[in-house]
N, C-alpha and C positions, 0 to 999 in steps of 0.2 A: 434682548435682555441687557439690563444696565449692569456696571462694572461691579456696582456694589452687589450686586445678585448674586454674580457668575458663582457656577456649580462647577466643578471640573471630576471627573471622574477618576478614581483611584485603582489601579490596578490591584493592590494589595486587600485584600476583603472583599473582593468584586463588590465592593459599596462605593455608595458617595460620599464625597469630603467637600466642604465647602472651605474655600481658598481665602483667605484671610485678605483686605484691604490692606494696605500698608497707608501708616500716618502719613495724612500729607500735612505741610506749614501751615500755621494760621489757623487749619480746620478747626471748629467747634467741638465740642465734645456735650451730651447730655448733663444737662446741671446735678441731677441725681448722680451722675459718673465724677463728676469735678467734686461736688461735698463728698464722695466718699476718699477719694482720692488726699483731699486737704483734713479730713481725720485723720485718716492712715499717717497723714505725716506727722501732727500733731501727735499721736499716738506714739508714732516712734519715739521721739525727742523726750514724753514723758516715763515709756521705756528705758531709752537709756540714761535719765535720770536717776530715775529707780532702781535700775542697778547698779551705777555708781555709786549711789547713798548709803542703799540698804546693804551692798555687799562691801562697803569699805573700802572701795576703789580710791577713795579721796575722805580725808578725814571730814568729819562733821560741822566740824569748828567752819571749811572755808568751801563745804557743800551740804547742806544740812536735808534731810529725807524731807517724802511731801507730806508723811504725818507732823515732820516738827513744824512744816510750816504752814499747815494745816491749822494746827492748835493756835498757833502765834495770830494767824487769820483771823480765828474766833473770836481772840480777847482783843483784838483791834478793831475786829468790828462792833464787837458787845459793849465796847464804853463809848464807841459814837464816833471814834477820832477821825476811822475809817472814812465816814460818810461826810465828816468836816474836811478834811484833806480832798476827798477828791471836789467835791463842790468847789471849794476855792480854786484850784489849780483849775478846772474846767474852767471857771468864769474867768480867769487870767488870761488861758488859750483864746477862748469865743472874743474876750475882750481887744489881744493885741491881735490875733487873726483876722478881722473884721475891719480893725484897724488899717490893718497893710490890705488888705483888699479893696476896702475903698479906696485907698491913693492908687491902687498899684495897675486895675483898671482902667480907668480913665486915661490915667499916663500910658500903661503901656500900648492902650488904642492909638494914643495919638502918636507916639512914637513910630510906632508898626506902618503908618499911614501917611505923616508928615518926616522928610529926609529931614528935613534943618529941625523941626523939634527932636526927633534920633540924633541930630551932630549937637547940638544942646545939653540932653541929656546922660544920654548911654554915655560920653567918657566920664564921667564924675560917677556915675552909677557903676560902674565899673571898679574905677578906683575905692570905691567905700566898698562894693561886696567882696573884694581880695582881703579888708580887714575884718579881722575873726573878731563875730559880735560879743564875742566871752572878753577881749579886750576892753572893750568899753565898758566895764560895769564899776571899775573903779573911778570911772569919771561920771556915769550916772548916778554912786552913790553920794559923790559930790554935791552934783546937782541938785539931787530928789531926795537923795537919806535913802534910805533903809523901808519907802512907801511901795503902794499899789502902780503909783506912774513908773516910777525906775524900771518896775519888770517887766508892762506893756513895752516900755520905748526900747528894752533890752528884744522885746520877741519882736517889735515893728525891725527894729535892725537885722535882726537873724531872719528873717521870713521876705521883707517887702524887696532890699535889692536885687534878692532870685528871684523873686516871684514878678518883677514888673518886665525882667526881659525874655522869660517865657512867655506871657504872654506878647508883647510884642513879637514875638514869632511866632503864634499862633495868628497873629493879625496877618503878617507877611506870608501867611501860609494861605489866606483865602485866594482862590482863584479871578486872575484879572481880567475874565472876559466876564467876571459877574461886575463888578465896577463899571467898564467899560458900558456893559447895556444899561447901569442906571444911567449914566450919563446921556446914554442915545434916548433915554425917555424922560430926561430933562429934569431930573434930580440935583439937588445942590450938594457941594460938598459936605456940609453937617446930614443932609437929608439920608445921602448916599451913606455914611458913615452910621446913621443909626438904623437904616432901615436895610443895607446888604451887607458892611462889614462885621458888626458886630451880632448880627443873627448866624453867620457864615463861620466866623472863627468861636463862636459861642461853646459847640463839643468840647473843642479843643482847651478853653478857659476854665471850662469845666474840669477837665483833667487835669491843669497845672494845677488846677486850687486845692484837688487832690494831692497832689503830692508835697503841695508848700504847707499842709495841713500835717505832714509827718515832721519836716523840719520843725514847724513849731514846737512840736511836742518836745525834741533834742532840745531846743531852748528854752524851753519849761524847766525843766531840770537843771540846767544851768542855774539860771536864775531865783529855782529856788534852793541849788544850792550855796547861796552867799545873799546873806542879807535880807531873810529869812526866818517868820518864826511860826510855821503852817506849809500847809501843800505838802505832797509827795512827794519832792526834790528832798523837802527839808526832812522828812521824815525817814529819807533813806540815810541822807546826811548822820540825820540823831542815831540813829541803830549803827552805822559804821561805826562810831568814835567806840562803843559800849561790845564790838563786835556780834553783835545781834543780826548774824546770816539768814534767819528765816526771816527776819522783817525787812531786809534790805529787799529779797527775793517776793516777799509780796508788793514791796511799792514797787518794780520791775515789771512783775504780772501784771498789777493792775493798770500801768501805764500801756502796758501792749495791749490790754483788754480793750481801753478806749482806744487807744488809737484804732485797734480793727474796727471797733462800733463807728469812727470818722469814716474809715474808710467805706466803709459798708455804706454806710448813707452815702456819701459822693456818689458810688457807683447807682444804689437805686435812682438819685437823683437824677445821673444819665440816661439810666433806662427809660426813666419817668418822662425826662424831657426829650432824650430823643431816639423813639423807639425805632423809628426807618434806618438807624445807622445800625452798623455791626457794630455789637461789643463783646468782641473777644477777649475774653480775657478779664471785662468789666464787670 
């Protein structure tokens, strides 16, 4: 009888009690057990929203209920504005994300792969990702003015100098006795590189992209709020100066709405591409 079975018997009732497993690390859990669990949390939080609102806990003015911002929901989606803000800011994200993923690939393979291209690049990539990309926007409106390019090149900065040295370390993470046999079957360096390295650290590229898919969004905001006259940076922007709390807290929701929708897709994507792995958690 396996451990997950065992039955032990109860002195108390002359019945039987079946003895409880204890969590172990890592373990999986039923996907129906994980969605209820990530409601229930959800749930909480609009709980004690709710009762902070409605009971007064926190004045109106710098907490407003989920009726006031409900209604405020309504009339921003009824005249359209809703549907223009978020389209723009998407196409901004997909625009400068895409951006820094094509350079950031490449590079960081060959970095992960080649030491002197890593002593080339990583220190200067280094020194630029210590400078906060919110810095730079006074010298890209320089640049660019107050355009569409200013605020790709504001999220290519915010997103690509993290993102090209995770991957790189997802590169240094494949195992080198897989190299090693392409070599003993007479693979060239490029060959070995597209046909074992980058299939090898692929999962894992996959996951950074996930996560430099949330930085983005932080830098969405930024950028749109300065220099800006659209997207949902700017629109939380415009409700702050007028103290408008329920519309600040919908451009907030809806920012976290997509972001989960990214995140969502990254993970099915994993699943989709690679289903022989564990994905705990994904």
């Amino acid at each position: 009888m396996s451990a997950e079975s065992a039955v032990v018997e109860s002195e108390s009732g002359g019945g039987l009690r079946r003895k409880r497993r204890p969590y172990h690390l890592f373990e999986s859990i039923p996907t129906r057990q994980y969605v209820l669990i990530a409601l229930l949390s959800f749930a909480a939080i609009f709980g004690l929203w709710a009762i902070a609102s409605y009971g007064k806990w926190v004045d109106n003015l710098f907490l407003p209920t989920p009726t006031q911002v409900w209604n405020s929901a309504v009339s921003y989606a009824a005249d359209g504005t809703m549907w223009q803000d978020i389209k723009v800011s998407v196409t901004r994200i997909l625009l400068g994300f895409l951006l820094s993923t094509v350079v950031a690939i490449p590079v960081g393979v060959l970095m992960g792969v080649n030491k002197k291209f890593e002593a080339a690049v990583e220190p200067p990539v280094d020194f630029i990702r210590y400078m906060p990309a919110v810095a730079f926007i006074p010298l890209t409106l320089i640049w660019f003015g107050t355009t569409e390019t200013q605020k790709i090149v504001i999220l290519f900065i915010g997103v690509f100098f993290q993102e090209v040295l995770l991957i790189m370390d997802n590169v240094k993470n494949v195992p080198r006795p897989l190299v090693d046999m392409a070599y003993t079957l007479g693979l060239s360096q490029w060959r070995t590189i597209w046909k074992v390295v980058v299939p090898a650290s692929l999962p894992g590229i996959v996951d950074t992209l996930r996560i430099c898919m949330g930085w983005a969004w932080t830098y969405l905001v930024v950028v749109e709020l300065v220099g800006a006259n659209d997207g949902l940076g700017f629109r939380i922007q415009s409700a702050q100066r007028y103290l408008d709390t329920p519309q600040i807290l919908i451009g907030i929701v809806i920012i976290g709405v997509l972001g989960l929708g990214f995140d969502f897709a990254f993970k099915a994507l994993y699943r989709w591409a690679f289903p022989y792995l564990s994905v705990r958690g994904k």
